[in-house]
C-alpha positions as MATLAB code, in Angstrom:
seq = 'XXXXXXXXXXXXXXXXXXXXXXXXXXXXXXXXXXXXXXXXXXXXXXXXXXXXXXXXXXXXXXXXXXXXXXXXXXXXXXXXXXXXXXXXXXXXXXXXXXXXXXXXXXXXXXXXXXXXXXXXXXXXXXXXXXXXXXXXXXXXXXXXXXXXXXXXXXXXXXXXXXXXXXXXXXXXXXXXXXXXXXXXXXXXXXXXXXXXXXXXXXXXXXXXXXXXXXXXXXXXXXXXXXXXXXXXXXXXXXXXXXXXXXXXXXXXXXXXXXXXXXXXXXXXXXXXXXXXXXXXXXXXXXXXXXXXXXXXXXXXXXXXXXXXXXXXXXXXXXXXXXXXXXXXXXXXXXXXXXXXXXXXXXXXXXXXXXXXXXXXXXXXXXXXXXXXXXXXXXXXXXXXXXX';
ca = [
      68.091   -9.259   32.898;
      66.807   -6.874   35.647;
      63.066   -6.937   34.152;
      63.041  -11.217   35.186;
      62.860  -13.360   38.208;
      65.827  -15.719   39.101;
      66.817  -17.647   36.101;
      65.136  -21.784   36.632;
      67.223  -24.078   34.833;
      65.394  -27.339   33.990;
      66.704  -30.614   32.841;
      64.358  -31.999   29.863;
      64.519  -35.824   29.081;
      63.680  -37.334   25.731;
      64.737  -41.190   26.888;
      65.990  -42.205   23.140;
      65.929  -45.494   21.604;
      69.255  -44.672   19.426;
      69.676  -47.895   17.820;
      67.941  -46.747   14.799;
      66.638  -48.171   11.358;
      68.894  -46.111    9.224;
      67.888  -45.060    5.290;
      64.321  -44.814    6.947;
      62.907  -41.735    4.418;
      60.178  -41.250    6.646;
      62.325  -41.721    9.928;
      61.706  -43.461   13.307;
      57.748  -42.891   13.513;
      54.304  -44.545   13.489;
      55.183  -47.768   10.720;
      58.887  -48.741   12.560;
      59.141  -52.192   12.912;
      58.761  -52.658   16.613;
      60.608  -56.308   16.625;
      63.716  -53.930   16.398;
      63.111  -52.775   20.206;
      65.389  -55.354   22.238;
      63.816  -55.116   26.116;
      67.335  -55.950   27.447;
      68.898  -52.556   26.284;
      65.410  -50.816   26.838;
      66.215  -51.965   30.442;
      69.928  -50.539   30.372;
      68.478  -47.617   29.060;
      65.627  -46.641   31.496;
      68.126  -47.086   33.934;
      70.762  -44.791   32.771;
      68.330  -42.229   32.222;
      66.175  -42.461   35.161;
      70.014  -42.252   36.904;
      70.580  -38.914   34.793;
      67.289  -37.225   35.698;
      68.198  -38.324   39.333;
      71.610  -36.874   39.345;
      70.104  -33.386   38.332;
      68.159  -33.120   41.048;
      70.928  -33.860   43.070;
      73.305  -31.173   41.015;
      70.308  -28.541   42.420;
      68.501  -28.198   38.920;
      65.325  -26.592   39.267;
      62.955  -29.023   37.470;
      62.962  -32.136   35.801;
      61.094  -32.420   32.524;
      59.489  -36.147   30.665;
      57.131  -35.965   27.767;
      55.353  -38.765   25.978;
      55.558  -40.156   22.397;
      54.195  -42.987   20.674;
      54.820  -45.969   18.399;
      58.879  -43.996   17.746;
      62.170  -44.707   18.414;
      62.629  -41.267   19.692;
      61.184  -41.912   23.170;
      60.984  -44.948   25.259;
      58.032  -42.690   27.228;
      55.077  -43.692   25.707;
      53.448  -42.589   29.376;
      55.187  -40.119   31.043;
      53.641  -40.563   34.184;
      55.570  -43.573   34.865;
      58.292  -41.764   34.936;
      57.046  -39.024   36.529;
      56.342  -41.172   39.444;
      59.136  -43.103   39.596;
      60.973  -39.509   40.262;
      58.628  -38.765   42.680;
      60.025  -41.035   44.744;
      63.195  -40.574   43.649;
      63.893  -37.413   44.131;
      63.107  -34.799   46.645;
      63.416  -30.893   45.613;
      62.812  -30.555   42.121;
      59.936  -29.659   40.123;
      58.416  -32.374   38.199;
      57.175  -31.220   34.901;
      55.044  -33.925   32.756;
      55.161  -31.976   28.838;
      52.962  -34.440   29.236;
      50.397  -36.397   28.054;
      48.076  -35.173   25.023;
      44.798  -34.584   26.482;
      43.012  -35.393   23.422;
      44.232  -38.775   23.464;
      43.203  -39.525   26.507;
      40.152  -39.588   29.318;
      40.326  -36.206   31.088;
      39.413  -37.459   33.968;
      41.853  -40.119   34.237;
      44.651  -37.787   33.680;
      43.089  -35.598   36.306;
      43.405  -37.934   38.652;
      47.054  -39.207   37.605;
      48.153  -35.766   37.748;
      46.988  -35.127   41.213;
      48.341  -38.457   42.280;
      51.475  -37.364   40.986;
      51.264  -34.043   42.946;
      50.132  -35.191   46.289;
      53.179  -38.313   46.105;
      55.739  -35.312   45.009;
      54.693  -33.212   47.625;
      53.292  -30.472   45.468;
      56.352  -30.738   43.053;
      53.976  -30.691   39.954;
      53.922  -28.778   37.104;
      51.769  -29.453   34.192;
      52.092  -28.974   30.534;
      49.624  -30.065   27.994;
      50.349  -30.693   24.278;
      47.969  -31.494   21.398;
      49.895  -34.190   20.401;
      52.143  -34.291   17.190;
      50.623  -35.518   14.306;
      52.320  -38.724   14.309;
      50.353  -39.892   17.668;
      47.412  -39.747   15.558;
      48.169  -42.671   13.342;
      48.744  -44.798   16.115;
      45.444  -43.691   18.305;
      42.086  -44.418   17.047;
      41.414  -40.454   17.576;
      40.214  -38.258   14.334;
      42.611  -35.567   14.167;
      39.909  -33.533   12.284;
      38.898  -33.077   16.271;
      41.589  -33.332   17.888;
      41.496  -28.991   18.527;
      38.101  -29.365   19.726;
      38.390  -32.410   22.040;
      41.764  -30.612   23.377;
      39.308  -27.606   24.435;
      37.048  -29.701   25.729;
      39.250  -32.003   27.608;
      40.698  -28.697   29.521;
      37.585  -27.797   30.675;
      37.240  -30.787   32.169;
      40.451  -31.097   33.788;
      40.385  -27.779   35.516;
      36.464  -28.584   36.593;
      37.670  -31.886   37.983;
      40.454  -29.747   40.413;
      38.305  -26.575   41.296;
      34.588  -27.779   41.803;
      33.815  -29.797   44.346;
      32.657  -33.360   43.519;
      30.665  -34.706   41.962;
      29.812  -32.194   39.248;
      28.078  -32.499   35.914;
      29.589  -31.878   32.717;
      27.610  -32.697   29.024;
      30.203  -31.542   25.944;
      30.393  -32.893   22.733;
      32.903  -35.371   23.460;
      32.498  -36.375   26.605;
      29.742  -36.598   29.560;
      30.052  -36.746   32.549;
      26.542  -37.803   35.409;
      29.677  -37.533   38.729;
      32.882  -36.229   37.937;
      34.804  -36.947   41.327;
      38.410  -37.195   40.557;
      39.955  -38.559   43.827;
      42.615  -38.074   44.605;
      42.905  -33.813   44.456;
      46.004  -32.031   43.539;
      48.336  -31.074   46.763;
      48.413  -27.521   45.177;
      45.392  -25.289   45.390;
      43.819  -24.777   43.519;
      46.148  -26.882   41.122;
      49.574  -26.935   39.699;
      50.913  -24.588   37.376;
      49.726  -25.347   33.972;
      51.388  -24.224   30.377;
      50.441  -25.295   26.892;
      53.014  -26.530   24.409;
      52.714  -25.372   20.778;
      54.819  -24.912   17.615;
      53.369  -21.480   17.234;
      49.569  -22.169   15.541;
      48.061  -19.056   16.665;
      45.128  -20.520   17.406;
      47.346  -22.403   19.908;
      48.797  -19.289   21.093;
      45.653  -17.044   21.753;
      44.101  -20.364   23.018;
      46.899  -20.411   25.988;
      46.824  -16.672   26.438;
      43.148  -16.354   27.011;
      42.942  -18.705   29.753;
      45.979  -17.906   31.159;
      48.181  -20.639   30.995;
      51.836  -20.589   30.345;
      53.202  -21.277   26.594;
      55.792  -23.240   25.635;
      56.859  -23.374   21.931;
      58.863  -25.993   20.464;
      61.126  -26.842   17.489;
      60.594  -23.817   15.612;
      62.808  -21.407   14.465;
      63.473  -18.681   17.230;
      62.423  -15.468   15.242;
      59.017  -17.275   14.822;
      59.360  -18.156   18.819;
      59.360  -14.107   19.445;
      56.551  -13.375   17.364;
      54.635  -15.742   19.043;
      55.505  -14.591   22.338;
      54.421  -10.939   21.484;
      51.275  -11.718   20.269;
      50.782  -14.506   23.652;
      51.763  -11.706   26.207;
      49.372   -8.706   24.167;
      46.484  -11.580   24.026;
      46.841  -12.323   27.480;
      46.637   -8.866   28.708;
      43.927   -7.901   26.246;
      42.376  -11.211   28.282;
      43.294   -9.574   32.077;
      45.955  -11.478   32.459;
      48.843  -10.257   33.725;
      51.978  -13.019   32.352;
      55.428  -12.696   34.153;
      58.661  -14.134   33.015;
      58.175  -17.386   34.131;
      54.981  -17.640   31.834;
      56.814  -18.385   28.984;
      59.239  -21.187   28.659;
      62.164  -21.320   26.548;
      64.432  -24.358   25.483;
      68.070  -25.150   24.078;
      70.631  -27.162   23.907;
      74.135  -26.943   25.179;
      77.347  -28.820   25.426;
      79.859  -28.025   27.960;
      83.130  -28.325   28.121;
      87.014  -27.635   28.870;
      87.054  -25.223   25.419;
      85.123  -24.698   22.665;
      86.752  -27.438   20.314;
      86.318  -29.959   22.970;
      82.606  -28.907   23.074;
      82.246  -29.274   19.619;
      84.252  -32.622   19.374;
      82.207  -34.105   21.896;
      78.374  -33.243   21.525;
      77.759  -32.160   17.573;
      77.219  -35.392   15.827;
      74.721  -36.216   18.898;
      72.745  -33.073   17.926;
      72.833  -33.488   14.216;
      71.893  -37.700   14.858;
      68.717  -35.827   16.532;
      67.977  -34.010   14.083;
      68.721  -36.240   11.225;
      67.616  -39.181   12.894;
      64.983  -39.268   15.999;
      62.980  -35.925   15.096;
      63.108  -36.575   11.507;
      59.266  -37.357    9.796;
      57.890  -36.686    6.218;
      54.886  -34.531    6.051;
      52.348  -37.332    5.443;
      53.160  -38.846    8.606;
      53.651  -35.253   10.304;
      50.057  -33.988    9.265;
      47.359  -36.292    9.042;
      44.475  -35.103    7.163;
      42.307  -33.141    9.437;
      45.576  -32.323   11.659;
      46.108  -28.781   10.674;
      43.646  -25.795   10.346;
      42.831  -25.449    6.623;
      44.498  -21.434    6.579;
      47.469  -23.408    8.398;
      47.468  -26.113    6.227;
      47.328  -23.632    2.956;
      50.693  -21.849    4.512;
      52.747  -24.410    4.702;
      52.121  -25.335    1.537;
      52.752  -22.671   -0.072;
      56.237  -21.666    1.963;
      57.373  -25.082    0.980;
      57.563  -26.328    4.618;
      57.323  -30.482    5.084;
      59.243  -30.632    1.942;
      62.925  -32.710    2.100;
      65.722  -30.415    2.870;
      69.299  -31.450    4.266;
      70.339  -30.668    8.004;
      73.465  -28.920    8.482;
      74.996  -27.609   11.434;
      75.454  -24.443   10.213;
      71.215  -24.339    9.539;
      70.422  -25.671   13.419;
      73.168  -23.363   15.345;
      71.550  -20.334   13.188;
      67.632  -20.695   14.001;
      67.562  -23.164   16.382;
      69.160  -22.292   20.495;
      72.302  -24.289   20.715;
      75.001  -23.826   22.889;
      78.535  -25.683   22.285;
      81.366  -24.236   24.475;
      83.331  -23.391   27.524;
      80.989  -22.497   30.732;
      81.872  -18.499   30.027;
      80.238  -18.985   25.899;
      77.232  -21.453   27.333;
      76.383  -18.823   30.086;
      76.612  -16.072   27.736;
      73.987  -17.707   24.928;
      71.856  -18.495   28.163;
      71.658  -15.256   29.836;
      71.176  -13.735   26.270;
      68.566  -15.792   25.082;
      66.330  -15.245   28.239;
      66.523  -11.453   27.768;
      65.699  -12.158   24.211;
      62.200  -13.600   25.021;
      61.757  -12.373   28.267;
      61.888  -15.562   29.871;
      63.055  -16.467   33.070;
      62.276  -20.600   32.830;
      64.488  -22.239   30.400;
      64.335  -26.459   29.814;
      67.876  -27.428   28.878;
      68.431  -30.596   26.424;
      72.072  -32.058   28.128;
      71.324  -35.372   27.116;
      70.616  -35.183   23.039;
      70.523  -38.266   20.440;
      72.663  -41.218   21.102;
      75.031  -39.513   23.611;
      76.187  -41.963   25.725;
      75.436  -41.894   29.469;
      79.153  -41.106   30.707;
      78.999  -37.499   28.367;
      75.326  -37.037   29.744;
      76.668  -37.394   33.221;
      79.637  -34.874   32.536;
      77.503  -32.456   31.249;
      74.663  -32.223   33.754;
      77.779  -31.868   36.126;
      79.618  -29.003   34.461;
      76.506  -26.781   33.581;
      75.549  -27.275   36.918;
      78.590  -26.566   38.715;
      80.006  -24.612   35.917;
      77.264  -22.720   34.287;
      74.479  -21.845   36.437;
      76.251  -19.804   39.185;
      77.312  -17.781   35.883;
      73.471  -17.057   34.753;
      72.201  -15.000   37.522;
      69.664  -11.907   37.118;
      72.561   -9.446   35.668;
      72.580   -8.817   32.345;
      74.050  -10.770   29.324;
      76.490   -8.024   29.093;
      78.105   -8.248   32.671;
      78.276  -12.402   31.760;
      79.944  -11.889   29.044;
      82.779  -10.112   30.613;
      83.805  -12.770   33.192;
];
């Protein structure tokens, strides 16, 4: 890996509700009953999890990662800015990464402001990424998702006039206007933190990010598709005079650690595959909302098939998907390889997946930490290997 910066290794948090209404065809989304949410293990469970994200900034993990969800057992985040500053406060080295709230659901402003709160109480610690939103959010925010692209646009533009004009300033878009927009407070970082957009590889998405560059992040899609998208972000961005780096893109995975492979296996597969199966899973009505997806989009998926019903097996996740079972020596390897793969020297690591329970989340923050990182250094996937 002698063409990237210093490997950063950050912890990613999806704070679960696990106790799931099973034979759900269209999963844990938008129409779950929420009298099934019980505030007393909510409260068990915010506190486990804040405790996890805590401990990895005590294990010397490079950033800590919270994103937001709504009406779905999947998160208990529905703002990650909570969270975001309850770490603040909590911690006191690593990056704080809000992957964040959608911007298009949202006032602009507002989430100016609570992002530069969250900077200046952090210390400059913030890092910002900015998601359209899946399509679930839309059936549970009175936003048309016919817009959604365009308000996203426009609710940039607003954001990064709030933190490098000086207030008050004028803005009339479609969407919104503004006669004084003053955020107060300002970000700690000039001109502002570091800011990436999160896709699942629309190109529009992609040549949106590279243009203005921003960092991309792509998620939950399979990793050929991740490398096409990466080539085409990186020759955009230039094209754009921008020069991106390794740290522009962002990759993710998950891994299991343990004392040998078996034990790896034993302990963290059927917490992947209840993901999977379970949290993530959605049926394309809820997925896409009319109006969601471009119409050329729209016109590929259905004619690959994609949103239709198809069964999740291991051997299908471990083969497109980055996910790391093993000793420290195999995790390292699949690490070191996959950031030479996309030329990426960020990586967001899912150690806490499904309905692991805290004590396995605990031991493996602790072994990749102690056991993994100082493996994953700038040599090459080769020399790792051969430890």
């Amino acid at each position: 890996m002698s063409t990237l910066q210093p490997l950063q290794f950050y912890f990613m948090h999806f704070m679960p509700y696990p106790d799931v209404a099973p034979s759900r065809p269209q999963g844990q989304w938008v129409d779950i009953p929420n009298r099934r949410f019980d505030p007393k293990i909510g409260h068990k469970l915010y506190k486990e999890y804040i405790d996890e994200l805590v401990l990895a900034d005590r294990l010397g993990y490079d950033g800590l990662v919270v994103n937001e969800h709504h009406a779905t057992f999947y998160s208990l985040m529905p703002s990650c800015s909570v969270i975001a500053g309850a770490l603040a406060m909590l911690t006191e080295r690593a990056k704080i990464c809000v992957f964040g709230t959608p911007i298009a659901l949202t006032y602009p402003h507002r989430l100016a402001e609570e992002y530069a709160m969250l900077d200046v109480m952090s210390g400059g610690r913030l890092e910002c990424a900015f998601p359209l939103g899946t399509g679930m959010e839309y059936w549970v925010n009175p936003i048309n998702p016919s817009f959604a692209r365009e308000r996203f646009r426009e609710g940039m533009d607003i954001l990064m006039q709030a933190w490098t004009q000086p207030g008050p300033s004028r803005y009339d878009g479609e969407f919104y206007q503004y006669k004084y927009l003053n955020p107060f407070p300002l970000p700690y970082q000039k001109p502002h933190p570091k800011i990436y957009i999160v896709g699942s590889g629309t190109e529009e998405t992609v040549n949106y990010a590279a243009e203005k560059g921003y960092g991309y992040s792509q998620v939950f899609t399979p990793i050929a598709g991740q490398l096409k998208s990466f080539e085409n972000y990186r020759a955009t961005a230039i094209k754009n005079g921008h020069m991106p780096d390794s740290e522009t893109i962002i990759i993710s995975a998950m891994a299991f650690v343990a004392e040998t492979e078996e034990k790896a296996i034993e302990e963290g597969k059927e917490h992947i595959l209840f993901y999977f199966k379970n949290l993530l899973k959605t049926d394309s009505h809820l997925n896409s909302p009319p109006g969601y997806l471009p119409v050329d989009r729209l016109r590929k998926r259905l004619q690959s098939g994609a949103g239709q019903e198809t069964e999740v097996t291991w051997e299908g996740l471990t083969s497109i998907y980055r996910t790391a079972l093993g000793t420290p020596n195999q995790v390292a390897e699949r690490i070191a390889f996959w950031c030479e793969q996309a030329q990426s020297s960020k990586i967001i690591l899912h150690l806490h997946v499904g309905d692991m329970p805290h004590w396995k989340a605990v031991k493996n923050l602790t072994l990749f930490a102690e056991e993994v990182i100082p493996r994953v250094s700038t040599s090459s996937a080769l020399q790792v290997a051969a430890e």
